[in-house]
C-alpha positions in Angstrom: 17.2 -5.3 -42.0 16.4 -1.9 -40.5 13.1 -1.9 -39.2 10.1 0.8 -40.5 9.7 3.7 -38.7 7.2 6.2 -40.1 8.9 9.1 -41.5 6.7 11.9 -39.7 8.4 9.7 -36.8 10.9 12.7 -34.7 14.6 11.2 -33.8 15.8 9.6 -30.6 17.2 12.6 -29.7 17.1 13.8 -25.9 16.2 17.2 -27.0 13.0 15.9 -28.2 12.1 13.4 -25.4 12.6 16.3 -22.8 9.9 17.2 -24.4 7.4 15.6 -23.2 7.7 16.5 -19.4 10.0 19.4 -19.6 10.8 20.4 -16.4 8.8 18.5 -14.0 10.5 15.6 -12.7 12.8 18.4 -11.6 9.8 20.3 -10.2 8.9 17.3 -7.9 12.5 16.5 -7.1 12.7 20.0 -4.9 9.5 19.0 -3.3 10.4 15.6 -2.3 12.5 17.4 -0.1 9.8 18.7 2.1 8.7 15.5 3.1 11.3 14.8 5.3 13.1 16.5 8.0 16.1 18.8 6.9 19.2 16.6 5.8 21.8 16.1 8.8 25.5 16.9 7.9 27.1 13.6 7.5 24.2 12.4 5.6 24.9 9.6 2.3 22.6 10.1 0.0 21.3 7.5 -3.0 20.5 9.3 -6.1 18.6 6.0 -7.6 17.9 5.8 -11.3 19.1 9.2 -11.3 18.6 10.5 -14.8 19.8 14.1 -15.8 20.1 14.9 -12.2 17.2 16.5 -11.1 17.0 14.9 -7.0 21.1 15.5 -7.2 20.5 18.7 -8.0 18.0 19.6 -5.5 20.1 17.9 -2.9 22.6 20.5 -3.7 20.4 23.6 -4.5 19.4 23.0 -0.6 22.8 23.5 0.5 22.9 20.6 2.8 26.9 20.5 4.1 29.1 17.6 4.7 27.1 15.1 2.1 28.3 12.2 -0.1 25.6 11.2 -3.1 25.7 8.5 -4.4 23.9 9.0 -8.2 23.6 5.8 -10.5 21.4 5.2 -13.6 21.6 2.6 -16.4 22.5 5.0 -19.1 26.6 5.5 -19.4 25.9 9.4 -21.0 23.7 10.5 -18.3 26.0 9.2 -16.1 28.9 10.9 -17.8 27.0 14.3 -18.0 26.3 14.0 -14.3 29.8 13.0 -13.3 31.5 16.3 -15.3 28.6 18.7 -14.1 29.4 16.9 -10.5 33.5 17.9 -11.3 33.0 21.4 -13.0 30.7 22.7 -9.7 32.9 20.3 -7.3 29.5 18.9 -6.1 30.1 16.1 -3.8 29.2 13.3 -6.1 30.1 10.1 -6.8 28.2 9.2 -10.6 28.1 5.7 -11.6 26.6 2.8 -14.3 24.2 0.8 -12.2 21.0 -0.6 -12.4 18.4 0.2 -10.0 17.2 -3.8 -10.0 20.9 -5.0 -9.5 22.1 -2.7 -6.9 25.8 -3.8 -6.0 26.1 -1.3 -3.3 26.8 -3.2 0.4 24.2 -3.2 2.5 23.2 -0.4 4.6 25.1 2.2 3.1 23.0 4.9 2.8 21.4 7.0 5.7 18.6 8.5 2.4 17.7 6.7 -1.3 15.5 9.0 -3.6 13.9 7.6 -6.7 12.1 10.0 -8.1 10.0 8.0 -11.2 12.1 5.4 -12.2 10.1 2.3 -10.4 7.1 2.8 -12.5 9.0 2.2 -15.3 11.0 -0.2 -14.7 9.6 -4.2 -15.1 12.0 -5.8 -12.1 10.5 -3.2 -9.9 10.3 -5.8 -6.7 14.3 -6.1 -7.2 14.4 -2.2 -7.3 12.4 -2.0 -4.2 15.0 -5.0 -2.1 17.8 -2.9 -3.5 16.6 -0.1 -1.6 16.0 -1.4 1.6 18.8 -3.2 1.5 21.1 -0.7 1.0 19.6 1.8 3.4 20.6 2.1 7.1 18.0 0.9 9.9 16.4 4.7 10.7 17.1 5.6 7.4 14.5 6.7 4.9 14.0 6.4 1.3 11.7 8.6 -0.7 9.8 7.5 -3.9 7.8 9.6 -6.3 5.5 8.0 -9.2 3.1 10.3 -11.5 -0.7 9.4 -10.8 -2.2 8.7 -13.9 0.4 10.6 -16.3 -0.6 12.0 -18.8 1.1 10.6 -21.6 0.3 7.3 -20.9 -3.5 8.1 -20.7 -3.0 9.8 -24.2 -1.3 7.0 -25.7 -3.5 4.5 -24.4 -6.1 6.2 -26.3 -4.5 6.8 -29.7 -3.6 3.3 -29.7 -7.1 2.0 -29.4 -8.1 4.8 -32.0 -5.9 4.1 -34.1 -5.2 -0.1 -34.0 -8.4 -1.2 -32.0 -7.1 -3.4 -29.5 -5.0 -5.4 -32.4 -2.5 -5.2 -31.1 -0.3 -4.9 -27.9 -0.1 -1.9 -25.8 2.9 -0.4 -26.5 6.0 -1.4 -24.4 7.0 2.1 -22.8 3.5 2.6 -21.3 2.6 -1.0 -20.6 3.0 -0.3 -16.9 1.4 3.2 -16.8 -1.2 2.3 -15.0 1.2 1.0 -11.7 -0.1 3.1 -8.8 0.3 4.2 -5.2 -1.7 0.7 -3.7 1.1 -1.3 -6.1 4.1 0.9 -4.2 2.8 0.3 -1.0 2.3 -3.8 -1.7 6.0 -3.7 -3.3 7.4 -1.9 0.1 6.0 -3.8 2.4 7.0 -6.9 0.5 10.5 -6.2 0.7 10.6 -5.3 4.6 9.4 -1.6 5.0 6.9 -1.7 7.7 3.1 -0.4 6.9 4.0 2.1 9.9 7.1 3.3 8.2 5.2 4.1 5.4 3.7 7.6 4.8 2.1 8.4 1.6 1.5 12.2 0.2 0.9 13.9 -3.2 2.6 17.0 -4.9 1.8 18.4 -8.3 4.1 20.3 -10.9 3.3 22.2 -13.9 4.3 21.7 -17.5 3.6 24.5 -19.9 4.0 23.7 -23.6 4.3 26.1 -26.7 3.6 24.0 -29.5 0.7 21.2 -28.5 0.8 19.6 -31.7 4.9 19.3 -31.2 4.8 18.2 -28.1 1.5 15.6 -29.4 4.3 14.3 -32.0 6.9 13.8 -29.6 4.9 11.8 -27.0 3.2 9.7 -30.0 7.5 9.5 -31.4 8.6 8.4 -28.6 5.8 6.3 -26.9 3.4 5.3 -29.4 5.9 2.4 -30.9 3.9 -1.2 -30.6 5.2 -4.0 -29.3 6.2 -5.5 -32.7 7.3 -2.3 -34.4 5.5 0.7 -36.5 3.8 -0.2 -39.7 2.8 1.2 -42.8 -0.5 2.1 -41.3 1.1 4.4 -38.6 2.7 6.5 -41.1 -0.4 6.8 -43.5 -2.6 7.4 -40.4 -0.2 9.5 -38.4 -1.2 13.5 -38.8 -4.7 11.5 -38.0 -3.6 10.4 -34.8 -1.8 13.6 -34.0 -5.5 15.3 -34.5 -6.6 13.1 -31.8 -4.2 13.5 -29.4 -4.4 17.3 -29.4 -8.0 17.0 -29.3 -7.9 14.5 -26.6 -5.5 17.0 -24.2 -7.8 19.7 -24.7 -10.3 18.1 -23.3 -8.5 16.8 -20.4 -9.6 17.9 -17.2 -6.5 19.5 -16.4 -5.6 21.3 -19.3 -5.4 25.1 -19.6 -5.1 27.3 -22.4 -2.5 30.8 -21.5 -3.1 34.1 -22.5 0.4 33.6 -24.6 -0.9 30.5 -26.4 0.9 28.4 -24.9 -0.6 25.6 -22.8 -0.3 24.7 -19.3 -0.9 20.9 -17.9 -1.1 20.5 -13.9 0.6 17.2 -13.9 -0.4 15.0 -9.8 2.3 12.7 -8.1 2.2 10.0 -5.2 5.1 10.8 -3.0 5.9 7.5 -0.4 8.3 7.9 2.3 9.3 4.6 3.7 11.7 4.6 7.3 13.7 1.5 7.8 
């Protein structure tokens, strides 16, 4: 039997979940970039949990010469998108189904791994972090981004407990939202990164929306699912909870209203750099 979904509820449709951040993982994929010297010809590069494409992208927007990357996510259409946008620009890409917490790579391959969000979201995250260090080359580096306190996590958190008062599990897509840089430093030096290989920094990037109450309704689509599925409630409750989430952003310390209407949210990221 299908299972309810409210009908306000917008479709799994990438078009909509993009959303939600627009263009800031790709924001903070060029600055990961300046947090380590300038990429050496000869360089192979993990693009881990790559997503759309953003760090394989910046890799190539920096015009680093002689490179293989190696990009792998979980998702066999991302993969395929990156592997004919990797053929149609003849980018030096190798694109490929993998899961960042079952890493079949040989050890010490690469000479860099980027992942650029993906750990904070992903429950085996002490299998993701061996992957990585296992993989890289001794003097190699890996690079890891998470969001500090993201936003839609924060927001969710609290139109959950508006909306269901702690009856009921948080739901599963921002259970570990609140995983921060103290948890990435434990998980690295768990697997064998050294606390003096470790360097931690902070970056921001912008994301400016044009429709709050949209992009309220996609977060609240996409993220706002309990644990045991939507009910009746959600639906009868649901422009309700949409009200509170717009109300809670503009209240948000980091919110700003543009002279076009549209809205602009300063979104914070840890940044770890961990040399093998």
């Amino acid at each position: 039997m299908a299972r309810f979904v409210p009908k306000q509820c917008l479709p799994p449709d990438l078009a909509f979940f993009t959303q939600i951040s627009g263009d800031t993982t790709e924001q903070v994929a060029r600055h990961l970039l300046d947090f380590i010297p300038p990429i050496p010809p000869g360089s192979i590069i993990h693009d881990n949990a790559c997503g759309s494409g953003a760090m394989t992208v910046a890799l190539m927007e920096a015009h680093t010469k002689n490179i293989v990357i190696h990009a792998t996510d979980k998702v066999p259409s991302l993969i395929d998108t990156m592997s004919k946008k990797a053929t149609s620009l003849s980018w030096p890409v190798l694109a490929e189904v993998m899961l960042s917490e079952a890493l079949s790579f040989p050890p010490a391959k690469f000479t860099h791994s980027f992942t650029n969000f993906a750990i904070m979201l992903i429950k085996e995250d002490a299998a993701v972090a061996e992957g990585i260090h296992r993989t890289l080359r001794d003097g190699g580096v890996a690079v890891l981004s998470i969001w500090d306190a993201p936003l839609p996590v924060q927001v969710v958190k609290a139109a959950h407990e508006f909306l269901r008062s702690g009856q009921s599990a948080l739901p599963p897509a921002i259970a570990r939202g609140s995983f921060n840089a103290e948890d990435l430093r434990s998980l690295l030096e768990g697997v064998g990164f050294t606390s003096r290989g470790l360097s931690f920094g902070r970056t921001k990037a912008v994301l400016e929306v044009a429709d709050l109450r949209f992009w309220a309704t996609a977060v609240w689509s996409f993220l706002g699912c309990p644990q045991n599925g939507w009910i009746a409630q959600d639906e009868q409750r649901w422009d309700e909870v949409i009200d509170f989430i717009v109300d809670w952003v503009q209240n948000w310390e980091n919110y700003r209203k543009l002279d076009s209407g549209a809205v602009r949210l300063d979104m914070e990221a840890h940044v770890v750099v961990a040399w093998k």
